[in-house]
C-alpha positions as CSV (number, residue, x, y, z in Angstrom):
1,X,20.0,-12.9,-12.6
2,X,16.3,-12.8,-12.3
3,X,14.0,-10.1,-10.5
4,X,11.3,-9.8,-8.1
5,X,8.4,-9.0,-10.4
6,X,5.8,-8.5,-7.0
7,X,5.5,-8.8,-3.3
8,X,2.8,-9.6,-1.3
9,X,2.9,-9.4,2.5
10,X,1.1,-8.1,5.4
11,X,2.5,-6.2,8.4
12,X,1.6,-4.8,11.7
13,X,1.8,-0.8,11.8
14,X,1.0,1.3,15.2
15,X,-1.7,-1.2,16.0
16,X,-3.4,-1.8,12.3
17,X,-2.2,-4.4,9.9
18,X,-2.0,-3.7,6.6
19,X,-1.8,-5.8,3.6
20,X,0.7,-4.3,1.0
21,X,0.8,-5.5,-2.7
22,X,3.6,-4.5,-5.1
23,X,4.1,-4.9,-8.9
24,X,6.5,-2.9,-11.2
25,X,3.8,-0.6,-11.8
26,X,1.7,-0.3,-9.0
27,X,1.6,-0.4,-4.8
28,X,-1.3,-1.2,-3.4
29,X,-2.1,-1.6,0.8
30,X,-5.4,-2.1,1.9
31,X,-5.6,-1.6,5.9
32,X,-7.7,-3.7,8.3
33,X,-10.9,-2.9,10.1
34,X,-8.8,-2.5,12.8
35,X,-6.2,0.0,15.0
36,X,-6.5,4.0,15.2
37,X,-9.2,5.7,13.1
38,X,-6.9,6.7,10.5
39,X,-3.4,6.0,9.7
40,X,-0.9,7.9,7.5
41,X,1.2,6.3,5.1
42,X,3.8,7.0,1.9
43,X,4.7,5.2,-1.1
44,X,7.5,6.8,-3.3
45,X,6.9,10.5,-1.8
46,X,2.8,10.5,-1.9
47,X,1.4,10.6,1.2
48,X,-2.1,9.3,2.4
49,X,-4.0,8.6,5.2
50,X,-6.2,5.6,5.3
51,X,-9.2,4.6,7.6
52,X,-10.0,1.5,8.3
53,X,-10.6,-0.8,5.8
54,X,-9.6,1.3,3.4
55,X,-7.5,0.4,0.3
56,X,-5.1,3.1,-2.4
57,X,-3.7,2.5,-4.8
58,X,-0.1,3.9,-5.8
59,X,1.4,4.6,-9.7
60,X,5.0,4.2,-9.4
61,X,7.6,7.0,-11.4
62,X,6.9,6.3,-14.9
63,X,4.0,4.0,-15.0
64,X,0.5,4.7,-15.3
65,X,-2.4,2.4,-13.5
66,X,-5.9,1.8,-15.2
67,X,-8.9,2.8,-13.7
């Protein structure tokens, strides 16, 4: 049966939309220049908090990303 190898979608969170890019290594959001000041989010237990415009970048368990 085959797998999702990424997702790519953006969504609407308390007034900001973010754009949220996932691989099997990596998960990326980059938020809008829009909604409150700063926003906190968490990908796989690591919490950040994101202005706007702002984009992080998340390893997932047992993958490293490149710089």
């Amino acid at each position: 049966m085959p797998s999702l190898t990424a997702l790519s979608l953006s969504i609407p969170y308390r007034g900001a939309e973010l754009a949220i890019d996932a691989d099997p290594t990596q998960v990326r959001i980059t938020r809008a220049d829009d909604g409150p000041p700063t926003l906190e989010v968490t990908v796989h237990g690591r919490h950040a908090k994101l202005r706007r415009g702002e984009r992080r970048t998340f390893s997932l368990p047992g993958q490293s990303v490149g710089a």
